[in-house]
N, C-alpha and C positions, 0 to 999 in steps of 0.2 A: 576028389579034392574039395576042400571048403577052404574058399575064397572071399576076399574083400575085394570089391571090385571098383576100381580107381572112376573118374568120369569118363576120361578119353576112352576106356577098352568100351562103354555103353554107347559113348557121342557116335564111334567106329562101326557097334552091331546096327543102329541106329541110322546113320546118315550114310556107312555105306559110299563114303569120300575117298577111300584110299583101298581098296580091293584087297591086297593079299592081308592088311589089317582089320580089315573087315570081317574075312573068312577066320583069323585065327579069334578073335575078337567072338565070331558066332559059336567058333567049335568051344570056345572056352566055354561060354553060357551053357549052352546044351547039354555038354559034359559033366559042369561040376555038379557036386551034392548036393552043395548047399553055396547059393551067391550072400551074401552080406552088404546090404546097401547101406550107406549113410543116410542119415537127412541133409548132413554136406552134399553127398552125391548129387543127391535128388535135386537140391536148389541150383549145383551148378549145370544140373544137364539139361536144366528147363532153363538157364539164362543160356546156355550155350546154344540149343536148340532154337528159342526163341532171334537173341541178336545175334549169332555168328553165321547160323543157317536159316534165318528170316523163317520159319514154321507157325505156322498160326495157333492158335490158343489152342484151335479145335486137335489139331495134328501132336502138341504137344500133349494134350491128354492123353489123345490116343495112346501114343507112346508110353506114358507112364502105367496106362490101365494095362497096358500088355506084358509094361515089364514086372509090373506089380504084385499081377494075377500068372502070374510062373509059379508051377508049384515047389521050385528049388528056389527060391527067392525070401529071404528073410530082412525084415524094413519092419520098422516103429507103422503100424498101421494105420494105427487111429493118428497118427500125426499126419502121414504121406495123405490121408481120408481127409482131413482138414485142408491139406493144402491143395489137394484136386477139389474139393467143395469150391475153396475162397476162384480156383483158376476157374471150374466152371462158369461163376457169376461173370465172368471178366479181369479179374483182380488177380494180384501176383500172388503165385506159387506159396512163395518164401514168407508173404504174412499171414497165412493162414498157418503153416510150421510154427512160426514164430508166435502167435496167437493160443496156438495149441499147447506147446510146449510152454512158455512161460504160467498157462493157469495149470498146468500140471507141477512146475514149482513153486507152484504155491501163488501167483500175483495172482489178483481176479478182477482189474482192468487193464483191456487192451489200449495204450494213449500212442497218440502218433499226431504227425503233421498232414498225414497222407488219409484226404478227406475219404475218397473211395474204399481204402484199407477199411480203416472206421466203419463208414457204413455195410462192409461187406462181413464184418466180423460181428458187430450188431446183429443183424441177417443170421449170421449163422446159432445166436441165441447166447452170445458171449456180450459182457458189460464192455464198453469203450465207449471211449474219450475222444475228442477230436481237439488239441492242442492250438489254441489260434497265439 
């Protein structure tokens, strides 16, 4: 089977909070052909990870490098690649996605309020703005 995989069925393989959801949750991964992640996905399972299940940066990468590098696992790479870059340095998940995608349509400055974003995106070799 080739699947779109919602956030709850990965927060489940992942955190392992509710057992019998967990195993079906695992056998589903294992099984199918091909998983289909969002970059929705992705951003909610590193906010959920991060504030629902208090995981550390470090833990939260982990996780995504494992779910990432599945070889039944198909994800926007080079964008999931930006937003584990921007997590690595410290910085949110979701503005490196955001960062990435947008110069992919086309804009070619990253502007924000968010100083650390800015500089992390900077960093990553991308023009931004820092919006006072």
């Amino acid at each position: 089977m080739k699947i779109t995989v919602d956030t709850n069925v990965l927060v489940r393989a992942v955190v392992r909070d509710d057992e019998r959801q967990a195993r079906i949750a695992a056998k589903l991964l294992k099984e199918a052909e091909l998983i289909a992640v969002s970059l929705p996905c992705l951003c909610e399972l590193v906010w959920v990870l991060g504030r629902v299940y208090n995981f550390g940066q470090q833990d939260i990468y982990a996780a995504l490098e494992a779910l990432l590098n599945a070889s039944n696992v198909e994800v926007n790479r080079p964008a999931a690649d930006a937003g584990l870059s921007i997590l690595n340095e410290g910085g949110d998940f979701a503005d490196g996605l955001i960062a990435y995608e947008g110069n992919w349509l086309g804009g070619e400055t990253f502007v924000s309020f968010d100083k650390k974003a800015v500089s992390l995106v900077a960093k990553q070799g991308q023009q931004a703005k820092l919006l006072k």
